[in-house]
C-alpha positions in Angstrom: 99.2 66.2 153.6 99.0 69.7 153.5 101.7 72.3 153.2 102.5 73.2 157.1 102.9 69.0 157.5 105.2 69.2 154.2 107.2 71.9 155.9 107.9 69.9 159.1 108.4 66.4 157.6 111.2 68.2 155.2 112.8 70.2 158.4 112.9 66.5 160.5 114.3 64.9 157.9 116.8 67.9 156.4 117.7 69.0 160.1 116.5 72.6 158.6 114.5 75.0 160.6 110.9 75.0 159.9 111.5 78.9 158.8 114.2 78.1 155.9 112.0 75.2 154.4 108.8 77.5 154.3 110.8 80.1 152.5 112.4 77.3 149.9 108.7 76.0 149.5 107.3 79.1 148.4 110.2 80.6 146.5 110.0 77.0 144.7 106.3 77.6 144.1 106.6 81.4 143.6 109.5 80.0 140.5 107.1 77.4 138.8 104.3 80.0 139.0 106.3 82.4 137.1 107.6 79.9 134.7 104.0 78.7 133.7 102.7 82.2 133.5 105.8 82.7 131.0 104.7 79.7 128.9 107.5 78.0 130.3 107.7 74.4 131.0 109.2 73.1 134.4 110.4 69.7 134.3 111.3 67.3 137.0 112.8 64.4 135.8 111.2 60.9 136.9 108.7 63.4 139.5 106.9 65.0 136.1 106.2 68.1 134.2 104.5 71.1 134.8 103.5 72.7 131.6 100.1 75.3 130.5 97.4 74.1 127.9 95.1 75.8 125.7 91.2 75.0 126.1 89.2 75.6 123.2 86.1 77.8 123.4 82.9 75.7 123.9 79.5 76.4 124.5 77.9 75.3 128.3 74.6 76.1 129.8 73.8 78.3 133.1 72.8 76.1 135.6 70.1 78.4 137.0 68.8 79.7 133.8 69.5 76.3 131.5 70.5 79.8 129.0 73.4 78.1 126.6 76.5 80.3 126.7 79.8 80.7 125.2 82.8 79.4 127.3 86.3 81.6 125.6 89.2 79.7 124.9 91.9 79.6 128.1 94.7 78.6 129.5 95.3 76.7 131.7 97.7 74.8 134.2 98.8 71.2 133.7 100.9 68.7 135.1 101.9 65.3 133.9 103.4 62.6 136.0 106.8 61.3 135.4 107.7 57.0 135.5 109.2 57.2 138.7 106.3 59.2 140.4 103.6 56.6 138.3 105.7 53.7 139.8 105.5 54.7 143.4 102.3 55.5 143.0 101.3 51.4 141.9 
């Protein structure tokens, strides 16, 4: 499913206009972007967690050279999946 089937499935269901669930969407995503860039952790409860994690440095190798190089530490995005979400999932 992608997001413009998202947005009609929610508007059929809500009885919303197409418009005013595209906007929620992407003020809800625009809200757990900021969050996550803030170090914050959104929680859903039963759906799951979106939260950041710190990758440690590492060393990889260049593909086209085989050359060994140093990967720096980073941050990145994570999401964990709640009971409910895991159940439905089965």
């Amino acid at each position: 499913m992608n997001k413009h089937q998202l947005v009609a499935n929610i508007a059929e269901k809500s009885g919303l206009t197409k418009k005013d669930v595209e906007l929620v969407i992407n003020n809800l995503l625009d809200e757990i972007t900021n969050a996550l860039a803030s170090g914050e952790k959104v929680q859903f409860v039963g759906f799951g967690t979106f939260e950041t994690r710190k990758r440690s440095s590492r060393t990889g190798r260049n593909p086209q050279t085989g050359e060994t190089i140093n990967i720096p530490e980073t941050i990145v995005p994570a999401f964990k999946a709640g009971n409910k979400l895991k159940e439905a999932v089965k």
